[in-house]
Structures are given as structure tokens and as C-alpha cells.
C-alpha positions as CSV (number, residue, x, y, z in Angstrom):
1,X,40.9,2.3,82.1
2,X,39.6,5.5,82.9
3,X,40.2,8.5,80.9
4,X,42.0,10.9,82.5
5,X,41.4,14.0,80.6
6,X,41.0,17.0,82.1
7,X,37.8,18.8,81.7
8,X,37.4,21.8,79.9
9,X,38.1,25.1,81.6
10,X,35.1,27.2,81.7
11,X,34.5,30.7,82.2
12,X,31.9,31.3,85.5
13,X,29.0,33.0,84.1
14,X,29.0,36.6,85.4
15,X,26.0,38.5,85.1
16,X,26.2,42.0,84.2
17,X,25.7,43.9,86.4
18,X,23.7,47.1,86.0
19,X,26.5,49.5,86.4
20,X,28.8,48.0,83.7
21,X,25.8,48.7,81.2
22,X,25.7,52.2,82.5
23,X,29.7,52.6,82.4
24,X,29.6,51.4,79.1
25,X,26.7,53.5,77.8
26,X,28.6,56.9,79.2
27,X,32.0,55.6,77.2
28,X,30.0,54.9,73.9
29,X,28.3,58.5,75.0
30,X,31.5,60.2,75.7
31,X,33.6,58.5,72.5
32,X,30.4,60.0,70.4
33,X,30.6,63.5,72.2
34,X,34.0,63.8,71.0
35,X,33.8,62.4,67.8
36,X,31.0,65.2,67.3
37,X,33.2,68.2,69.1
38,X,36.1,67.3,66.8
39,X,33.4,66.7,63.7
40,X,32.2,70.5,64.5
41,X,35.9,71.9,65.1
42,X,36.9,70.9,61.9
43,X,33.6,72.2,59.9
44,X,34.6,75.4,62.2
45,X,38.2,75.4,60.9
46,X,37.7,74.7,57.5
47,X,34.6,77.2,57.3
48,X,37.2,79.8,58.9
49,X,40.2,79.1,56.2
50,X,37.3,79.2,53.0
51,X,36.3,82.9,54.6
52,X,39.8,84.0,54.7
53,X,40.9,82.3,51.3
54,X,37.7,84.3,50.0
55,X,39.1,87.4,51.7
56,X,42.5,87.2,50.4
57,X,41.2,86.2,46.6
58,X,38.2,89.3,46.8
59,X,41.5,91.8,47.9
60,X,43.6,90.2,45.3
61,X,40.7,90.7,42.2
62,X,40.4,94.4,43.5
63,X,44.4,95.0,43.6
64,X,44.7,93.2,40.0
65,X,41.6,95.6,39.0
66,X,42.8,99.6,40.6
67,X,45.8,98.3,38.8
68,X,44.1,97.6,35.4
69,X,42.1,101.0,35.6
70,X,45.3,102.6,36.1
71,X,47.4,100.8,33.3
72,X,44.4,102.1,31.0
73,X,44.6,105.8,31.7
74,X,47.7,105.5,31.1
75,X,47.4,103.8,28.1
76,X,43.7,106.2,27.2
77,X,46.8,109.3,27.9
78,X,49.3,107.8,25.4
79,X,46.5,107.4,23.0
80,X,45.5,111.1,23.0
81,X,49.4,111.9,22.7
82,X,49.5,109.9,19.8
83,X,46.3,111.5,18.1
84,X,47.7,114.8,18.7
85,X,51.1,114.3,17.4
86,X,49.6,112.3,14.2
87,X,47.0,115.6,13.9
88,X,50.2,117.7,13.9
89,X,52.2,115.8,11.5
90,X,49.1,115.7,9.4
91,X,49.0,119.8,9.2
92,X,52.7,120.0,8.9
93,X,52.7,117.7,6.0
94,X,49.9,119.1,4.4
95,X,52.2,122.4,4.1
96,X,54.6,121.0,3.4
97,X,52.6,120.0,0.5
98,X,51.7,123.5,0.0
99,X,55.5,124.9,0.4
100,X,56.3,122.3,-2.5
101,X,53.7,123.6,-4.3
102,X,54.2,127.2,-4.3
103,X,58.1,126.6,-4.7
104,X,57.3,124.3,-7.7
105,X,55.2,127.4,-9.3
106,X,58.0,129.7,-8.1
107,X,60.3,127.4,-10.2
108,X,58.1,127.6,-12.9
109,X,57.5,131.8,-13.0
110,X,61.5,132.0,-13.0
111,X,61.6,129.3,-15.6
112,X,58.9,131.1,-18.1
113,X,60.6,134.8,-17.0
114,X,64.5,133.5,-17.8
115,X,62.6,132.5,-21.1
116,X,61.6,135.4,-21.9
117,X,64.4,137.5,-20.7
118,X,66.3,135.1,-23.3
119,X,63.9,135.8,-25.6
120,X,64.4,139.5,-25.2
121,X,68.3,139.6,-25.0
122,X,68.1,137.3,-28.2
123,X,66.2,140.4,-29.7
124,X,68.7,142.7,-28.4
125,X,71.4,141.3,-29.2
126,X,70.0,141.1,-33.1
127,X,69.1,144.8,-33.0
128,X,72.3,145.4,-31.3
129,X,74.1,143.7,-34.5
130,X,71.6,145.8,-36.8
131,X,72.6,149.3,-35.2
132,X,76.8,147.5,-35.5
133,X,76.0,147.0,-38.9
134,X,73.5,150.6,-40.3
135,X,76.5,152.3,-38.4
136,X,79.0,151.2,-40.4
């Protein structure tokens, strides 16, 4: 018996030829020309957003700081009120001091005075009652 198998396909054996290898070479060339352009587009891109992002944050600081400086001269203004008004409450309290003073030794003059005068009429009124009594 004979064995009747068929025999294994084969490929033929091409030879490359010289213009595949260059045909390839330019693909590989070309896939790595564009992986590089797209490589530097995005460096581009992403170095343009980082400029604007600095930009937009270097405006921002200066906004947050004009408003700061403003918000303290305000604030520097308020202060001064304040220290005037609490340098005029000082004097005003300090005669009011001095009014209570003065009407506490006014109080005191009229106090001694009505004494005396007391004293006085309380003499009077004992000479009064001697004269009442030699006239009669």
C-alpha cells in the first residue's frame, strides 16, 4: 500500500526584492516622522496652555493684590477715624471730669455758705428774741 497523503503545501521562496526593503524603510520612516510631528505638537500645545495658565494665574495674583492694597486703605482710613473719635471722647471725658469737679466744689461752697447763713439766722433769730424780750 502506498500512502496517499498529500504533501505539505509550501510557500515558494520569494526573494525580496530591493524595492520592498526600500518601501518598507520609507513606511517605518514616515510612521516615525509622524509619531515625532505629533510628539512636538503636543509639547507645543501643552507648552502653549502652561503660558496661558501662568498668564491667567500672574493676572489673577495682581487683581487679588490692587484689591488687598485697597481693602487696607480703607481699613488704614477707618483706623485714623477711630483714633480721632477715641482722642475726642478722651478730651470730652476728661471735662467732663473737670465739669464734675467744679460742680462738686460748687456743691460744696453752697453747702458751707447755707451753713453759715444758718448759723447766722440762728444768731439772729436769738438776738431777735433778746431785743422781743429787753423791749418788754
Amino acid at each position: 500500500m502506498q500512502d496517499k497523503r498529500p504533501e505539505p503545501l509550501q510557500r515558494p521562496v520569494r526573494k525580496r526584492s530591493s524595492t520592498s526593503i526600500i518601501i518598507t524603510l520609507l513606511i517605518v520612516l514616515v510612521w516615525a516622522g509622524l509619531m515625532y510631528g505629533g510628539y512636538m505638537f503636543i509639547e507645543y500645545k501643552m507648552d502653549e496652555n502652561r503660558k496661558q495658565i501662568t498668564r491667567d494665574l500672574d493676572r489673577s495674583i495682581k487683581e487679588v493684590m490692587e484689591t488687598n492694597a485697597l481693602n487696607i486703605m480703607l481699613l488704614e482710613e477707618k483706623v485714623a477715624a477711630l483714633s480721632n473719635e477715641m482722642a475726642d471722647l478722651a478730651i470730652l471725658l476728661q471735662e467732663t471730669d473737670e465739669s464734675l469737679t467744679m460742680q462738686n466744689y460748687f456743691r460744696e461752697a453752697i453747702n458751707e455758705k447755707m451753713e453759715e447763713l444758718t448759723i447766722q439766722l440762728e444768731r439772729l433769730e436769738e438776738s431777735l428774741e433778746m431785743l422781743k424780750e429787753s423791749k418788754l
